[in-house]
N, C-alpha and C positions, 0 to 999 in steps of 0.2 A: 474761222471764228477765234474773237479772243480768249486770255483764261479768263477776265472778267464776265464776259458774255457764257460762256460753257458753265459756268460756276453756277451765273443767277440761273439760267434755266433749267438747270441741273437740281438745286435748290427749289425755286416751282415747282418741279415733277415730284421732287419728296416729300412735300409739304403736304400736298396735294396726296400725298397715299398715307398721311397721320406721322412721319417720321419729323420725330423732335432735333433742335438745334442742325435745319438739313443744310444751313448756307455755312455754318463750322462741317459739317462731313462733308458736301461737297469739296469745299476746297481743302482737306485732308487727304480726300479723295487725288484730286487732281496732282495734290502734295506728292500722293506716294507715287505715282504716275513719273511725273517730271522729275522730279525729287528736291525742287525749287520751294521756298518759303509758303507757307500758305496764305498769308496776311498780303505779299505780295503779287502772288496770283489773283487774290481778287481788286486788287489795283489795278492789274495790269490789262490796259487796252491797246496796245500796239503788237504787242507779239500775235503772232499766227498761226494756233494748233496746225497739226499736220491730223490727215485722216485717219492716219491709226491711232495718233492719241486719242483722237475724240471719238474713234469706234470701241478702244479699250476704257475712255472714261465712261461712253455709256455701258457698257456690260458692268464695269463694279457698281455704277448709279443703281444700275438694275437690280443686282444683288441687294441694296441698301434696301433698296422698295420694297424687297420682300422681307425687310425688315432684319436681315440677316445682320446682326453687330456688326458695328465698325469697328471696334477692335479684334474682330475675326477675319473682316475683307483686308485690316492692313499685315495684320500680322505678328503686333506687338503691341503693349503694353507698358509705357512708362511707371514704376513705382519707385518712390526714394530714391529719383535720376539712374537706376538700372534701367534697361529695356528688357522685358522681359515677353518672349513668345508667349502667344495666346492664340488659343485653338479651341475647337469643340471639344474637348477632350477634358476642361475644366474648367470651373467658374472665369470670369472676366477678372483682376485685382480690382477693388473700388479704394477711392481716395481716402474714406474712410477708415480702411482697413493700414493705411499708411501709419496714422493715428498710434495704433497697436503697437504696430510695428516699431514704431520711435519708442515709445515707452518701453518697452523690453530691450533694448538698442541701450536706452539707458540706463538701465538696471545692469546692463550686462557689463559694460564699458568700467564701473568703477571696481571691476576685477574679481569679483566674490563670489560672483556665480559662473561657473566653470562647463555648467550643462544644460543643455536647454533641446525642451520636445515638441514639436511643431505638428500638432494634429490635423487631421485633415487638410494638408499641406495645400494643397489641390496644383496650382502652378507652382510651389513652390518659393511665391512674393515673400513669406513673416520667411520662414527658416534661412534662405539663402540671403536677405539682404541684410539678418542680422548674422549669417556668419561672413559676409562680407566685412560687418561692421567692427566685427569684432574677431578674429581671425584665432585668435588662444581658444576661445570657446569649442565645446565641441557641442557640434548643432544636428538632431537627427530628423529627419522629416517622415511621416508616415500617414498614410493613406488607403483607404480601402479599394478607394477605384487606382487599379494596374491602367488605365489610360491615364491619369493626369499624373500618377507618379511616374510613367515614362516623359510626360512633358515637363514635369519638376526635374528630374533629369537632367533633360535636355538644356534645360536653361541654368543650371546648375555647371555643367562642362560649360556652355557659353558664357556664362559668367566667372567662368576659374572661382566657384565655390566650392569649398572643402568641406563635405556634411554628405552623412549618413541617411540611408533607406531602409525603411520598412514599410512592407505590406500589410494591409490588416486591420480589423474593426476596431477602432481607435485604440484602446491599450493593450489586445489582444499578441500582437507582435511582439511589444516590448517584453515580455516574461517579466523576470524579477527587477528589470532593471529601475534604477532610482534618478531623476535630476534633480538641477537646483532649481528649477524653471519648467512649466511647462506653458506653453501658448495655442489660442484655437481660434479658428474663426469657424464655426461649426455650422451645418445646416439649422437655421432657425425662423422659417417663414412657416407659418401654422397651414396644417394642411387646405382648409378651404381658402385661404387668400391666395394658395397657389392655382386658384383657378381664375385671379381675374390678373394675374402680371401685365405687365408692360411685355409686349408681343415679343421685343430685342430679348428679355430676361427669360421667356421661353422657349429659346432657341440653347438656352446654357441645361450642364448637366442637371436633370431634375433630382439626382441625389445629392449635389449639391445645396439644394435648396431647401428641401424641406423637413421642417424640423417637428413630424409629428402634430396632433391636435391642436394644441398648442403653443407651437412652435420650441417648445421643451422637452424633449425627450432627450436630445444628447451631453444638456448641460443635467440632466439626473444622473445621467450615468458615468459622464467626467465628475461629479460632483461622490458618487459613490465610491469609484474606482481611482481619483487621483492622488489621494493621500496615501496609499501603497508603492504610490511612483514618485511620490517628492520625497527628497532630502528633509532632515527636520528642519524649518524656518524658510522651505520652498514655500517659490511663487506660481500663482495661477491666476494669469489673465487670458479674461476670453470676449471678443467680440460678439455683441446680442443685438437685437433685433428692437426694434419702436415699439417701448411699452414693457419689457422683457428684465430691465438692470434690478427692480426693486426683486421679485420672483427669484432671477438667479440669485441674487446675493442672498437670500433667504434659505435656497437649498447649499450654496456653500457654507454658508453661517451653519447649518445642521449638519454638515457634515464634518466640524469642525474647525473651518476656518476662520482666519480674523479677516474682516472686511477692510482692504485699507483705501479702498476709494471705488466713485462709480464716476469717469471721464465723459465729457460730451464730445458731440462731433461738430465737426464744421455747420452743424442745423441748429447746434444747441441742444440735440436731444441725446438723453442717456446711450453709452455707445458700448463703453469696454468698462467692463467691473474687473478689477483686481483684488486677487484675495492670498491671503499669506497662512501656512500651515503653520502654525505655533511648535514650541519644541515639544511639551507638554499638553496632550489634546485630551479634553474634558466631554466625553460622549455621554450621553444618555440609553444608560442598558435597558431595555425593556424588562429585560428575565426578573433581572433585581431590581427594576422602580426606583434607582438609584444614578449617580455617576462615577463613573470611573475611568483613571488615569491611564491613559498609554503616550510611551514614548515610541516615537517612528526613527 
């Protein structure tokens, strides 16, 4: 059979079990298989599998059908042209999350910001590809699930990135420490939407995912707890969820901070709010029905 021929029927079969874009995984498939082009493979009609490629191309088909990610049957994950291992052990990178990623990448590069916190690291994509980016920075990545910061790790050594670990319930690890920067792509899918996912998105860590009621519980509590961990005139950008950017910037705005923008994603819809800790922050005291000044 050719790879042409193995690819469509391959595709058929997955289509056929609800797996979306199956003629792109098929021949990704076949890709990691051979390790030949994939555009070309499905061109190709004159080459002639051998019986064990197409006994190993149908067992990962297989695996697909059960819906199991394709970024989990290959192995890796492209972000910001890193490769980056991907496993069950922690969310998938989304292209969206790239996004993020670049804009802190930027902020970091014109030399001012010297430290930066990567919460719930999960594979360790935001942290590592901006200490990649920026190599002076000192970049610390931290996570409560001990399986995905062993895979941030791991791809950390593979990537000869230079960035620190901690374990732990988001700022819990850090003690007293302070950055210039802090960045998160936090669990934010609201509890009952996490029961109808896309089947692939239910196979990824479910504490990855979900973010309480409505889908805000850990931007209240980065919102409570991160102006103790910035520098004064730190930054906090956090990735959020469809529907989510007007809500977060609200609770950062009450927590003191200045809103300096709310970014779209490649959909056009609200993605990553960015907010900046002022030097001087103007709280609202309950006790005395008043405001008053603190310097951080």
């Amino acid at each position: 059979m050719t790879p042409r021929d193995a690819i469509r029927n391959a595709a058929a079969a997955l289509e056929a079990r609800g797996v979306p874009d199956s003629l792109y995984d098929a021949a990704q498939l076949l890709s990691f298989l051979t390790g030949k082009n994939a555009l070309l493979l499905r061109l190709d009609t004159d080459t002639e599998l051998t019986e064990e490629t197409l006994a190993a191309f149908h067992d990962l088909c297989a695996r697909r059908a059960q819906r199991e990610p394709l970024q989990y049957i290959l192995g890796s994950v492209s972000f910001l042209a890193h490769e980056f291992h991907a496993d069950a052990r922690a969310l998938i990178p989304r292209p969206e999350t790239e996004l993020l990623a670049e804009r802190v990448i930027a902020l970091v590069t014109d030399g001012s910001l010297r430290s930066v916190l990567d919460l719930c690291c999960g594979t360790g994509c935001i942290g590592i590809s901006i200490a990649l980016a920026c190599p002076d920075c000192v970049v610390t990545l931290s996570d409560l699930s001990h399986d995905a910061l062993s895979l941030a790790q791991e791809n950390a050594a593979a990537l000869g990135a230079s960035v620190q670990f901690l374990e732990g319930d988001l700022f819990t690890p850090t003690g007293a420490a302070a950055y210039d920067l802090i960045v998160s792509n936090p669990p934010y899918i609201p509890s009952e939407d996490c029961l109808s996912l896309q089947a692939e998105v239910l196979r990824e860590p479910h504490m990855a995912l979900e973010g309480g009621r409505d889908g805000l519980d850990f931007y209240r509590r980065i919102a409570q707890d991160a102006p103790a961990h910035l520098h004064r005139g730190g930054h906090l950008l956090v990735e959020c969820g469809d529907g989510e950017a007007q809500s977060i910037s609200a609770l950062f705005a009450q927590a003191g901070f200045d809103i300096v923008g709310i970014y779209e994603d490649f959909q056009s819809l609200p993605r990553i709010v960015h907010a900046q800790l002022p030097h001087s922050i103007e709280r609202f005291d309950a006790d005395h029905a008043g405001k008053v000044s603190m310097d951080l």
